[in-house]
Every structure is written in structure tokens, then in C-alpha cells.
ZABATI-37838 format. One record per residue: x, y, z of N, C-alpha, C in turn; residue in three letters. Coordinates in steps of 0.1 Angstrom, whole numbers, plus 5000, padded with zeros to 4 digits. Atoms other than C-alpha are relative to their C-alpha. Last residue first. Example, Ala and Ser with C-alpha at 12.3 -4.5 7.8 and 13.67 -1.06 7.14 Angstrom:
REM ZABATI-37838
499149895000513749895071499250115008SER500949885000512349555078500950125000ALA
This chain:
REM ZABATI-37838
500249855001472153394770498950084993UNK500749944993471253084782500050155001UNK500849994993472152944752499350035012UNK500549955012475453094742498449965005UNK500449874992476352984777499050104989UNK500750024985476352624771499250184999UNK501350045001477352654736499450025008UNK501249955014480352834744498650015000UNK500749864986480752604776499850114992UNK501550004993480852324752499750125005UNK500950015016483752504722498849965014UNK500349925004485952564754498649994995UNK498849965007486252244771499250165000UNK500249844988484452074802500850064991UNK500949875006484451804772499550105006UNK499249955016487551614786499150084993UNK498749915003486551604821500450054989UNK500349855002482751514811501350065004UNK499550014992483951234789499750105011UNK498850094991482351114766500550005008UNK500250095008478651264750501349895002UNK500050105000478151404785500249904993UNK499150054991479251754783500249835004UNK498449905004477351874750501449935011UNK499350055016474351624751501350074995UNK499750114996473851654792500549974983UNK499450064992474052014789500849854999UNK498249965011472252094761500549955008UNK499950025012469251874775501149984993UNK499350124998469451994807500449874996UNK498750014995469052334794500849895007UNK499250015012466152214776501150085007UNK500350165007464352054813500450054988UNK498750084999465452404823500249855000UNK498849995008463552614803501149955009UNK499950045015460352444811501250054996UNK499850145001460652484844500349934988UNK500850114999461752824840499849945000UNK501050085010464753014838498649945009UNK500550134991465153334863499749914990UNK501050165007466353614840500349945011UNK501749994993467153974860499849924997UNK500149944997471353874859498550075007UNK498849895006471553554849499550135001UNK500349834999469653294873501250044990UNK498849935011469552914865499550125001UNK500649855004467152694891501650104990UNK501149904987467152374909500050094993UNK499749844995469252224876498750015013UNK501949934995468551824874500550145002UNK500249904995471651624855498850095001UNK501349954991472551284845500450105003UNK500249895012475651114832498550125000UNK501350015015474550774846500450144995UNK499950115010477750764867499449974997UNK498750005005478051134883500149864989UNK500050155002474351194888502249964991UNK499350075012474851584889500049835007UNK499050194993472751754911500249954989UNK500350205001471752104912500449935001UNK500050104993472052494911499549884997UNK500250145002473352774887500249895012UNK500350124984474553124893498849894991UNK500750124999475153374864500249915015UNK499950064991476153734868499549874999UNK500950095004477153974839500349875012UNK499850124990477654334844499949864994UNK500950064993477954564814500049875006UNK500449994983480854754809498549985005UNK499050024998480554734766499350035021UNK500649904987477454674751501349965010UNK499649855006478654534715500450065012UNK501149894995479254164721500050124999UNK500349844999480853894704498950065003UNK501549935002481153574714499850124997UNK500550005019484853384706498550045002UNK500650125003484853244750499550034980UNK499250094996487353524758499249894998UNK498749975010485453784740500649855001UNK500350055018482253674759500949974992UNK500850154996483753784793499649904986UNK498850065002485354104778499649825005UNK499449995014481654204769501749924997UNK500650135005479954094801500649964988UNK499749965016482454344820499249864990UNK500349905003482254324857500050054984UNK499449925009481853964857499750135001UNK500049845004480753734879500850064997UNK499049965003480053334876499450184996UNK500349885005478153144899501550074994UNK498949925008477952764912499850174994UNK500949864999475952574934501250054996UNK499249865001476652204933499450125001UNK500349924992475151844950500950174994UNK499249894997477151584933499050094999UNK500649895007475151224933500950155008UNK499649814993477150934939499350104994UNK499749905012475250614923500350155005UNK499950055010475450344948500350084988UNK501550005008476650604974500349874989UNK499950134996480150554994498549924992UNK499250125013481250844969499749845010UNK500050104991478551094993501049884990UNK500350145009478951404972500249875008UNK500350154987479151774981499749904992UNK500850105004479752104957500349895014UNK499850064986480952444958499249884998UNK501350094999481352654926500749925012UNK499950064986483053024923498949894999UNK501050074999483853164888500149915012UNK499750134993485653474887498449925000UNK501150024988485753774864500349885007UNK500249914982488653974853498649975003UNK499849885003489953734820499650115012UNK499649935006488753444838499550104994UNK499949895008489553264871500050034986UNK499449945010488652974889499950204997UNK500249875006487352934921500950004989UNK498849945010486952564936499650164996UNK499349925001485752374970500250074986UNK499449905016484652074968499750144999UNK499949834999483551884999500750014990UNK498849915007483851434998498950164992UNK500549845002481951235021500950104997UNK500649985019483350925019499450074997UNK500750154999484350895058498949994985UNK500150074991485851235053498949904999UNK500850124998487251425024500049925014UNK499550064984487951755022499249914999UNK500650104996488951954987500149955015UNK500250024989489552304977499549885002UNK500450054995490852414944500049935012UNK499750004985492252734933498949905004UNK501250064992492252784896500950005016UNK499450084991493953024874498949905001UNK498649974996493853194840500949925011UNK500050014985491552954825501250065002UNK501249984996490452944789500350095012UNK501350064987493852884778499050045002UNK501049985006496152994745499049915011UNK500850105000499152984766498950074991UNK500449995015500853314765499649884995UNK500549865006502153244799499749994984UNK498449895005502252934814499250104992UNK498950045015498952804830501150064996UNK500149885009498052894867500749964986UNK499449995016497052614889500350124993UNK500149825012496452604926500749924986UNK499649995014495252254947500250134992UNK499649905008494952214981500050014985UNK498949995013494051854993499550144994UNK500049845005492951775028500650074990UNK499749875009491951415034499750104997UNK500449884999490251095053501350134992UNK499049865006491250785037499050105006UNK499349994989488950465053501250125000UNK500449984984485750505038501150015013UNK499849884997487850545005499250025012UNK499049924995489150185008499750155003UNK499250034990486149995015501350055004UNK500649944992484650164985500349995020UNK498950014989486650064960499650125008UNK500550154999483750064933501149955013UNK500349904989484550504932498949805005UNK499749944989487150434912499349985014UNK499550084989485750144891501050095010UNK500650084997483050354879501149915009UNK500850004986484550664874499849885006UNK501350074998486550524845499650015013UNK500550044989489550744836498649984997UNK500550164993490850674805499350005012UNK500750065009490351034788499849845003UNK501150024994491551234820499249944991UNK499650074991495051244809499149955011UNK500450175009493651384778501149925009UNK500950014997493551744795499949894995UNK500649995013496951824796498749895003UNK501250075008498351974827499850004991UNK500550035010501452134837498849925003UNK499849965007502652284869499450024984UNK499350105016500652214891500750104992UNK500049945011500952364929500249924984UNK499650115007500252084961499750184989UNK500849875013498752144988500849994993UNK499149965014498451815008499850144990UNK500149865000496851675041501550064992UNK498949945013496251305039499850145000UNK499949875008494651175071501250034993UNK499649985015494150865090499850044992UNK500850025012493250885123501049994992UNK500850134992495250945158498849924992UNK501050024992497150865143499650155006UNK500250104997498650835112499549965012UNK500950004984498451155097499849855002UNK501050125001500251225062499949975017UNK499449994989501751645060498449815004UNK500950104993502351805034499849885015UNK499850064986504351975006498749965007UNK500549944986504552054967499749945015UNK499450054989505151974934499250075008UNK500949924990502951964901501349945011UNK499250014993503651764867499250135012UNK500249944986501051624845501149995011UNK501849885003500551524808499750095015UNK500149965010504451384803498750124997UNK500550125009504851304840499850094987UNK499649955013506851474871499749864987UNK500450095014505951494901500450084991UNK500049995011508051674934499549874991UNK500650115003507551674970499950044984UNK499750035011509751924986499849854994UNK499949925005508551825018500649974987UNK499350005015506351545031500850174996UNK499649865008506151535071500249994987UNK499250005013504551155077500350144996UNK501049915015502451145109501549974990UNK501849945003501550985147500250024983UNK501450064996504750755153498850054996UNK499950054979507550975141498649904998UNK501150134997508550995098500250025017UNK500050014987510151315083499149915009UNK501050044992510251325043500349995015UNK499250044992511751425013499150045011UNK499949924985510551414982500449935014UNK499049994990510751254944499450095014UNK500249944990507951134918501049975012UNK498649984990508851004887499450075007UNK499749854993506050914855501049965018UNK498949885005506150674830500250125012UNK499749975014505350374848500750114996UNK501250105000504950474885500349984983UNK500349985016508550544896498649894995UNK501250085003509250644931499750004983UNK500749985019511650814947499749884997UNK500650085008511950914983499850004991UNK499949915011514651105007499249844994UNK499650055014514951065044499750074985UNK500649945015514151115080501249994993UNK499350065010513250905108499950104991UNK500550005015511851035137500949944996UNK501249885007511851045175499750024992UNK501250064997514050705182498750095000UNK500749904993517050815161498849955001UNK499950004986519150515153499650105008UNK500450074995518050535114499749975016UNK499750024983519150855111499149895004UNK499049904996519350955073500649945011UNK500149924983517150685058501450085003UNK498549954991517450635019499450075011UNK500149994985513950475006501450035002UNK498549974995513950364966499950115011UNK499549914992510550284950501049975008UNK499150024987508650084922500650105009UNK499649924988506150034901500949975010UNK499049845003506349944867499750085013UNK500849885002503249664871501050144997UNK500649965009504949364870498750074997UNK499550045012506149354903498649974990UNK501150074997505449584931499949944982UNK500150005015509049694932498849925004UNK501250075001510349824966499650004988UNK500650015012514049924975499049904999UNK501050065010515350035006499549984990UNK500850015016518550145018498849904995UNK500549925005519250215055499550054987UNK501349995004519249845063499650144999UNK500549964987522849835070498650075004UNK499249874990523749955037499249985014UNK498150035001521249715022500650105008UNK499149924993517549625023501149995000UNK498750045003515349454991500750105010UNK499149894995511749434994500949984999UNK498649984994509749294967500450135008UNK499149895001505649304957501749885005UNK498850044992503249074943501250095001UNK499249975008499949214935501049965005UNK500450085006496049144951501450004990UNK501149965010496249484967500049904986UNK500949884993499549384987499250054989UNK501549935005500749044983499850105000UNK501350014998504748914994498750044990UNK500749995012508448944991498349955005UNK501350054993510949035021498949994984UNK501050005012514448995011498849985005UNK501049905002516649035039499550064989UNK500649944987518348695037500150184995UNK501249975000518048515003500050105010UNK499949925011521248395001499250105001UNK499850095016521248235034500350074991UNK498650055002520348435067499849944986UNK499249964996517248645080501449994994UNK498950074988514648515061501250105003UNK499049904994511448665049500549925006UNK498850134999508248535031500650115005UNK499049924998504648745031501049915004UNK498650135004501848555016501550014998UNK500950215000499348805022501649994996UNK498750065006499949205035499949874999UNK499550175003496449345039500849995003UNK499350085009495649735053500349874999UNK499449905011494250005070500049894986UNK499150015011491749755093500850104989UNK500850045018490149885121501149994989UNK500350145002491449805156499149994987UNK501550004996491850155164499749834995UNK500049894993494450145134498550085009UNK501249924994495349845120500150165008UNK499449834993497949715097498550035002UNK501449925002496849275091500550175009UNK500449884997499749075078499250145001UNK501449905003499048745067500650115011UNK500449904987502648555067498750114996UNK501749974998502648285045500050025006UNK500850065019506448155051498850044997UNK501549975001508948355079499049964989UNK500550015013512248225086498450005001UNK501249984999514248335112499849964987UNK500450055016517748205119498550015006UNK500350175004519248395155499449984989UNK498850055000520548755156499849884991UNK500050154994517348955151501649924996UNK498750014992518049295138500249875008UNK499149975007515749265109501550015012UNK499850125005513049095131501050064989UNK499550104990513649425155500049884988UNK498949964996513349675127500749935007UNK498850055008510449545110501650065009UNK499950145001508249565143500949954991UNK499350094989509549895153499749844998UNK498450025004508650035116500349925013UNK499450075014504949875121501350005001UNK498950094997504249975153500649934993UNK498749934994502550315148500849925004UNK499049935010500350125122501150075008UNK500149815003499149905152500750044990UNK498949894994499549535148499550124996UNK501049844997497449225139501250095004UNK499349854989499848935129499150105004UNK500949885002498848595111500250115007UNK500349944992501148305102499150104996UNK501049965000501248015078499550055011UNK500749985009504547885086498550055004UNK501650004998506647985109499750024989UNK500850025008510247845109498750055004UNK501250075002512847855134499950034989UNK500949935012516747805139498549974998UNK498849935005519247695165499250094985UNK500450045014517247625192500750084987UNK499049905010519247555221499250004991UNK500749975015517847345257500150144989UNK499149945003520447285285499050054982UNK499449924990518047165309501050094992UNK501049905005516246995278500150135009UNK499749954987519246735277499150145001UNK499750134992518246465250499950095014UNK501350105002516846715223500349915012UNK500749924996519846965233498849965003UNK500350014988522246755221499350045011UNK500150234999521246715186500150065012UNK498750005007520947205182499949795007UNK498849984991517247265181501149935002UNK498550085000515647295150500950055010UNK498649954998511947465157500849914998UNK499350074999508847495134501550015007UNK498850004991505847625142501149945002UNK499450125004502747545117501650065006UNK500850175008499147735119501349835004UNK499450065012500748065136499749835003UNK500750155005498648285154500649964989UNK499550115005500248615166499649895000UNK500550185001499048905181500249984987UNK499950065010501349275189499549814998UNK500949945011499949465216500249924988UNK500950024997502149255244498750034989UNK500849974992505249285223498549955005UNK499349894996508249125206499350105012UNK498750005006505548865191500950155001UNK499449865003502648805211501650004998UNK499749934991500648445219500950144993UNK499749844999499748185196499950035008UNK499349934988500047815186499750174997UNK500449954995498447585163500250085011UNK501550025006500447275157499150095008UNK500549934990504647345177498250034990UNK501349985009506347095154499250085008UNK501650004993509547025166499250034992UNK500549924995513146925146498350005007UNK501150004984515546695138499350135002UNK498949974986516546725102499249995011UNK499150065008514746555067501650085012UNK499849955011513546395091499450154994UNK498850014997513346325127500750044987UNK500250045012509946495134501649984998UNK498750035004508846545170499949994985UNK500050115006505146685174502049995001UNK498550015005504346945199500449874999UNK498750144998500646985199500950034997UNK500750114995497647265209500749895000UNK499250115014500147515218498649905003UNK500550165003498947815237500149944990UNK501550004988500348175252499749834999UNK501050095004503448155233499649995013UNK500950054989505648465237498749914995UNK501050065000508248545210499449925012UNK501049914998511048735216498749984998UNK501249915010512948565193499050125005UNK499550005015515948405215499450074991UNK498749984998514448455253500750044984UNK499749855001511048435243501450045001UNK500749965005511748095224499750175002UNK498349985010513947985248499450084989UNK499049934992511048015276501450084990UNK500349845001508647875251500750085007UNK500049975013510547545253499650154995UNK498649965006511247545288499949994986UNK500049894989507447565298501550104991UNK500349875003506647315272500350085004UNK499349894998508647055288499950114992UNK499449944987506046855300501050075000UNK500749904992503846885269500850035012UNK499349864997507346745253498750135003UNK501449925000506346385258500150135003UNK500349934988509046205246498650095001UNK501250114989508145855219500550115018UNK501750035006509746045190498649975009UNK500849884996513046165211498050024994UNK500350014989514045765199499150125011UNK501350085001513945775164499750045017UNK500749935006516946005157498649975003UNK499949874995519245865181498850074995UNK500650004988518045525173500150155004UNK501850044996518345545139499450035013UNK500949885006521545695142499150035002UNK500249934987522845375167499550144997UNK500650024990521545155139500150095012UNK501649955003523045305112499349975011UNK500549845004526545335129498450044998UNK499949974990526544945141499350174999UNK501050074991525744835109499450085008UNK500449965012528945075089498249975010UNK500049894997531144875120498650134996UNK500350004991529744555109499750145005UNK501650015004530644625073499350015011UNK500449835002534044735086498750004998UNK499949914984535244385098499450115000UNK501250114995534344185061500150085019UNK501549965008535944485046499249915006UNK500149864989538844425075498750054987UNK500849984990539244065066499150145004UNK501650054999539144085031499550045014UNK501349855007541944355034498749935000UNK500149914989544044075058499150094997UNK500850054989543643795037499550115009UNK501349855000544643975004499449965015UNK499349855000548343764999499050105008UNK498949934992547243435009500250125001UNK500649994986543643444998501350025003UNK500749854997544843584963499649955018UNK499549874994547443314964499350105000UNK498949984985544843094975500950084997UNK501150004986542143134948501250045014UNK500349884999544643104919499450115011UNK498549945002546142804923499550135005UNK500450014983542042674929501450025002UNK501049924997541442824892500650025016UNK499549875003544442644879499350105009UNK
């Protein structure tokens, strides 16, 4: 029965066995001549056609390789090079490049015929960039308009200026095509940010993640090569800051520059300086202030980022006038600051009721323990309405009253030395200002000294040397 069975299936199926027993061959043949395709560019020696390799390379990317130490083949998990240690300048001469791991995919026939050599997409891993801050936007500009498949993995970006460091960028990714393409995500200040461009890269959006910060970039005139200008908003946590802006090579125009926060709002214009230094130049009107927006701050790790304020120079304005019928101390203020290479000038004049108080101070913030250097004086034609306004009563009406006060304030021990305390004919003594420095440091220093520069201390304060 069995051996019935056998032959009409061999009769009838002869032909299909054959051709599965013929195809397997075929199937053979295929892997084998793959193999070989793929295996065989393993054993060329592509230091001799370095030349034409880098050639395509500037041609296509714009990338100029100075020195490769090896170019490896790899046939998996696609054909491509391995260019091990390589650098030379990307787009331009000023701009250096050292990248750890070079990857190019050039198109199959192209590995065989090097005369006609195509790369169809790279890879750099673990690069490093130096660049001028004035060449920043032209450098994102070009690798955004790049045709060909770029893919950028661990990119250390170092923004200099003068060959001194501004700025990090770590572990910067970025591709051109796929889902993914113009997305740039990376490090900056130890924090992981996103970029996100659209509308033909006039829209930007930046979110330095999980922190509540972010920002939204609309360019006007991208295709203008003298400036760029636009409109910026920004959201730090709770608070919103909007203005608009005019970008060239040397500076940053800010106008209508508007904050706006629950304890502190203030607009105003400016003008950021990129070369031939780096300067912040801002005047700036507040609106509001409330004084328990200065109850977290911690001197200490301000003034512990010392690497960065050596490198901010700045000119910051500052007026205040409270709203009206406020119950304030302070009619105005008018503060003056200038900081350079951590040496930070202070400036201020308040105002009250019709006298003024003028103090000027200095402070090295690159110091272990900053010491502020002041000279201060407050004159009054009227000692009596002067008092009033601090709850002191006085009888003797249109009598002058002039204080001045000098010394040094230890900003992060809480510390203070007077040089000398004049009021009108009194001169204190030594002895009476080792207990003025006493009240002082136990009235103003018990927390905060922004938050207890209040009423009720300076009271006290004055009530004693009166």
C-alpha cells in the first residue's frame, strides 16, 4: 500500500520536488555570492584611497579631514567605514573638529568602484567642536540646511570667545532625516535640554527638562545676513518673560523686554555684547516687588559659581518707585551696578519723604569670603519729618540731619567693621562702634539681611545712634 502510494505521489509531484530540490542550490549560490560581496571590501586598503574619501566628504558635508588614524571596513549590520580618530574643520577653517568614531554608508557599488565614490549617510560619534560665539548661528544654520543624512551622537560643544570658554554643550544628538530629524537634545549646566525647529526653521522651541524651563524663538528674517530679528518668551516656573530682540555677530538688541512673576515684575531694554567681550547692559524699571522673594536666597552658592561670574561682565540700571498710597518706607530707588572680571561696583540712591540716601560700595565676588567695602550717608533737611516716616517722634521741627557711615560687610559670615559713624557734630568712638556693631549684626543678621533691611531694624538702628 505504502509503496502504491509513494509512486503516485512521485508520478504526479516529480516535477515540484524537482524544482525545490533545484531552488535550494539557487538559495546557496545567493548566500555565498552576498557573503562574498560583503566580506570581500574587508581585505582593501582604503589608506590609498583616503584622498577620495575625504574629498566626498568635503564636497557632501563640508567637512575637511586633516588626519585619520584607521579606516576600518564593517559589513554588518550595513556596509559601512570606520574613519578611528580623525579631525580637521567643519564648514570652516576656524571651526575644529575631533571626532573619536566616523561613520560613513556609502551607496554597494561605490565600495567596489571608488572612482565613482557616494556616501549616502554619516555618523559621528563622540565629537568635539571649538567655535567662536559669532559663529554659532552660521554653524546651526548650515548643518540644518544640509541635504545629505547627518547624524550627530555625543557631541561636546565648546562656545568660545578669544579662545576662552563661555560655554559647555555635552552629549549633544541631532539628525537631519527620520522621525526624529531636527530635534537637537543634549547637556547644558549639568541639565538635559530639547530643541524642536518648524516652519522652516523659523520656529524654535527650547525646554530644559524637568526643571519648568522653557522658551519659544519666532525669527522674522531669517535670510537676512546683517541681523536676525524676532520675538522671545520664556517660562521659568511661575514666572513669564517676553521681548523682542535684534541679533548681528557682535550683540543682542533687547527691547520691550517684559517680566512678570507673582513677587516681581519689571520691564525694560538693552543691549547683550558678544564681542568683542561679553557684556550684559540692562536698565530695567520694577514694577512690583515683595520682599520674601529674597527669603531663599543663599549667598553662598551664588557666589560658589565663580568660573561663571569671572566671565559676565555687566551694566545694570535699576529704578523703582512703589505704587501710590503704598504703606512703604521707600519712595524711590535708583540703582547702579558694573560688574567686571568679578569685581562688582554699587551704585544706589534711595529716597525718603525729602531726604536722600546715597551709598556706594565695591566687592571682589571671586573672594573666598566677599567683603563689601561701603560709604553711605543720609541727608535730610528736616530731621523731624525724617523720624516721622520711621514712627519716632520729634519736637524740633526744620532741623538738619546728616548721617554717613563707613565699612566692610563680610557678606557670608554676617560680619561687620564700621571705619567711623558721623551724625551731624557726633563722631562715634571706638568703643561706640564695637556696640553699634553689635545692634547691627543682631538686628540685620538674625536671617536674612535682605528681608530684615526692613522698617522696625533701621528704627532701631537709627534710634540708637541718635
Amino acid at each position: 500500500m505504502l509503496n502504491k502510494i509513494y509512486k503516485i505521489i512521485h508520478n504526479k509531484f516529480s516535477i515540484f520536488f524537482k524544482f525545490i530540490f533545484f531552488i535550494r542550490y539557487i538559495f546557496v549560490v545567493f548566500f555565498v555570492a552576498t557573503f562574498l560581496f560583503l566580506i570581500i571590501p574587508y581585505f582593501f586598503d582604503y589608506k590609498k584611497k583616503e584622498i577620495l574619501i575625504t574629498g566626498q566628504l568635503f564636497q557632501s558635508y563640508g567637512l575637511k579631514i586633516n588626519e585619520i588614524e584607521t579606516i576600518k571596513y564593517q559589513p554588518l549590520p550595513a556596509p559601512h567605514l570606520q574613519l578611528i580618530n580623525s579631525s580637521g574643520n567643519l564648514f570652516s577653517n576656524d571651526i575644529e573638529i575631533k571626532i573619536n568614531n566616523l561613520i560613513l554608508y556609502p551607496s554597494l557599488p561605490s565600495v567596489y568602484n571608488f572612482s565613482k565614490f557616494q556616501i549616502n549617510k554619516i555618523k559621528l560619534n563622540k565629537s568635539r567642536v571649538k567655535i567662536d560665539a559669532n559663529q554659532l548661528s552660521g554653524l546651526v544654520k548650515k548643518l540644518l540646511s544640509l541635504e545629505n543624512k547627518l547624524f550627530l551622537g555625543d557631541l561636546v560643544l565648546k562656545v568660545q570667545n578669544d579662545k576662552i570658554n563661555l560655554i559647555n554643550l555635552r552629549s549633544i544628538n541631532f539628525k537631519n532625516y527620520g522621525f526624529k530629524r531636527n530635534i537637537i537634545d543634549g547637556e547644558i549646566f549639568d541639565r538635559g535640554f530639547k530643541i524642536t525647529f518648524s516652519d522652516k526653521y523659523k520656529n524654535l522651541k527650547f525646554k530644559l527638562l524637568n526643571t519648568g524651563v522653557s522658551a519659544e524663538v519666532d525669527f522674522e528674517n531669517l535670510e537676512d545676513s546683517s541681523g536676525k530679528k524676532g520675538k522671545l518668551k520664556t517660562k521659568l516656573l511661575t514666572s513669564n518673560l517676553k521681548l523682542n530682540f535684534i541679533y548681528d555677530n557682535n550683540s543682542i538688541k533687547i527691547e520691550d523686554l517684559f517680566f512678570r512673576d507673582r513677587k516681581l515684575s519689571f520691564d525694560g531694554s538693552g543691549n547683550l555684547k558678544i564681542n568683542p567681550f561679553f557684556e550684559i547692559i540692562l536698565n530695567s524699571n520694577i514694577r512690583n516687588l515683595r520682599p520674601e522673594i529674597f527669603s531663599n536666597l543663599d549667598l553662598s552658592k551664588l557666589f560658589s559659581i565663580k568660573d561663571l561670574i569671572k566671565k559676565i561682565n555687566s551694566q545694570i540700571n535699576i529704578n523703582y518707585k512703589p505704587k501710590k498710597f503704598s504703606n512703604n518706607l521707600i519712595n524711590n530707588i535708583s540703582l547702579k551696578t558694573k560688574l567686571e572680571i568679578g569685581r562688582l561696583s554699587v551704585s544706589k540712591i534711595l529716597s525718603i519723604v525729602n531726604s536722600n540716601t546715597i551709598c556706594k560700595g565695591e566687592v571682589n565676588l571671586l573672594e573666598d569670603f566677599p567683603i563689601l567695602d561701603f560709604d553711605c550717608s543720609i541727608v535730610s533737611p528736616d530731621k523731624r519729618k525724617f523720624l516721622k516716616k520711621l514712627d519716632i517722634n520729634y519736637k524740633t521741627k526744620n532741623e538738619p540731619f546728616n548721617l554717613s557711615l563707613k565699612g566692610k560687610l563680610n557678606i557670608l559670615k554676617n560680619k561687620v567693621n564700621f571705619d567711623y559713624i558721623k551724625m551731624n557734630n557726633y563722631q562715634a568712638s571706638a568703643e561706640d562702634l564695637k556696640y553699634y556693631k553689635n545692634i547691627f549684626e543682631n538686628s540685620f543678621f538674625e536671617k536674612n539681611l535682605f528681608i530684615n533691611f526692613n522698617k522696625e531694624n533701621i528704627k532701631e538702628f537709627i534710634l540708637e545712634i541718635s
